[in-house]
N, C-alpha and C positions, 0 to 999 in steps of 0.2 A: 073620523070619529074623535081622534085625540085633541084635532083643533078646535072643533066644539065643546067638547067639555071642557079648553081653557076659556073659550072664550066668554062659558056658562063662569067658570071661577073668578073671571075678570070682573065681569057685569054685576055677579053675586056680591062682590066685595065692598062692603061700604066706605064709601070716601068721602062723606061729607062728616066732620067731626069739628066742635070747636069754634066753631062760628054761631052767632048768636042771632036767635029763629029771626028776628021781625030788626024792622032800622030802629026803631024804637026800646028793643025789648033788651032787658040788662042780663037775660039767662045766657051760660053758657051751653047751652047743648044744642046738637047738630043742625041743619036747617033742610028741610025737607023739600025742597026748591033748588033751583040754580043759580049759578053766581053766575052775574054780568058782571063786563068791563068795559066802559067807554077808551077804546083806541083814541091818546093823542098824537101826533107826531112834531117834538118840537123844533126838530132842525137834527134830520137822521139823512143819510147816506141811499135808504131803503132797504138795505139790506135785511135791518129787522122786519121790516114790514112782508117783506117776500119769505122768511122764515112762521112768521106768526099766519101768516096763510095757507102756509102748509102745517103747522101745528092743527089750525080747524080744516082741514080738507082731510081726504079718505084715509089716506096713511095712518094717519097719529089721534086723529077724531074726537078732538079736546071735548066736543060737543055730549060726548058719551058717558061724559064723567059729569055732565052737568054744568061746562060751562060755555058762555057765550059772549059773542060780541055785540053793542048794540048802538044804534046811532046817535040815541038822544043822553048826557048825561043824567038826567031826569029819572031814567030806567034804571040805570049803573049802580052796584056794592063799590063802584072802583075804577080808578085808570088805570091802564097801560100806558107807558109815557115809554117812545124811543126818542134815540136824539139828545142832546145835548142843548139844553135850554136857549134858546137864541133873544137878541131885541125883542124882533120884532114877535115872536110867539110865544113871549112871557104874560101880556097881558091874555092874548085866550085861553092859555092855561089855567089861571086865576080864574078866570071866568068861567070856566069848564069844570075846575075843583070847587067853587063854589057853587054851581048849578047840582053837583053830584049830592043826594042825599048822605046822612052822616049814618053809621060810622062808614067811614071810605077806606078803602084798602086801594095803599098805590103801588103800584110794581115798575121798578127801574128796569127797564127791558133792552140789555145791549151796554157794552162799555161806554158808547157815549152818556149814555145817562146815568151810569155808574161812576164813573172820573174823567168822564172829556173825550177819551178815545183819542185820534187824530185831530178833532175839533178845538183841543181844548182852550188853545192859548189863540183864538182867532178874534177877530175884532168886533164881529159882531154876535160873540158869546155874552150869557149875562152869567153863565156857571150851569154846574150840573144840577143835577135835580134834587139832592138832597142839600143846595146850597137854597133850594126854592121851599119844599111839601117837604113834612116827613115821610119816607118811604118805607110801606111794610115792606116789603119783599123786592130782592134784586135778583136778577139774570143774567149772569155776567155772558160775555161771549161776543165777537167781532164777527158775524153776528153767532148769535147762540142757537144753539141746535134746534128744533121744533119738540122735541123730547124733554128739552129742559122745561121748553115753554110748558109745556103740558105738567112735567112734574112739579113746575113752581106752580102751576093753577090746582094742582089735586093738595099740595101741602096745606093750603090757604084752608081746605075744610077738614083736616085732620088735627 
């Protein structure tokens, strides 16, 4: 009984704050919809990739709070970028933040995309991510917990 009624105060709770309703629209208040993210990967380890997998699978169920991952950036409020910007994955990145409609929200997801991680000084780095996009929102961690992932995705509408 006690785990349903959190689960009731969970669900109740609203967490979408902050975020402005329509791609167009200049209001500040909440959005009544879910946030997508188009996953990049631009030269990661995988180790985020297998955290942000378990951030949307049954444990942690990012999906619950309203958000998602999607394939096309077309669809996307946003990247996910892991990895540490490489040569050869700078131009589809560009390519990928300009296909994403505007306003975009990008999340540095993992130390490499935060400051290089192990990758940093390698030869075929072009720099981390905030050397590339401005970055709303970072997650730090080698790799970072599925929980953070989730709490960086609920801040985003609060």
């Amino acid at each position: 009984m006690k785990i349903v009624s959190m689960l009731n105060n969970i669900i109740s709770k609203p967490v979408s704050k902050g975020f402005s309703k329509g791609r167009n629209s200049s209001s500040s208040q909440s959005p009544n919809r879910s946030v997508a993210f188009r996953h990049v990967d631009v030269g990661s380890c995988n180790a985020c990739e297998i955290e942000i997998s378990s951030a949307f699978g049954p444990v942690y169920d990012a999906s619950r709070f309203g958000m998602s991952l999607v394939a096309s950036p077309r669809h996307a409020d946003g990247l996910l970028v892991t990895g540490v910007v490489t040569q050869n994955m700078y131009g589809p990145l560009m390519k990928t933040y300009e296909a994403t409609p505007k306003p975009k929200i990008i999340i540095a997801c993992g130390d490499c995309a935060i400051n290089g991680g192990i990758f940093k000084d390698s030869y075929g780095v072009k720099g981390i991510l905030s050397d590339v996009l401005e970055v709303s929102y970072s997650i730090p961690g080698c790799p970072p917990h599925p929980q953070q992932i989730v709490e960086t995705f609920r801040n985003i509408n609060r």
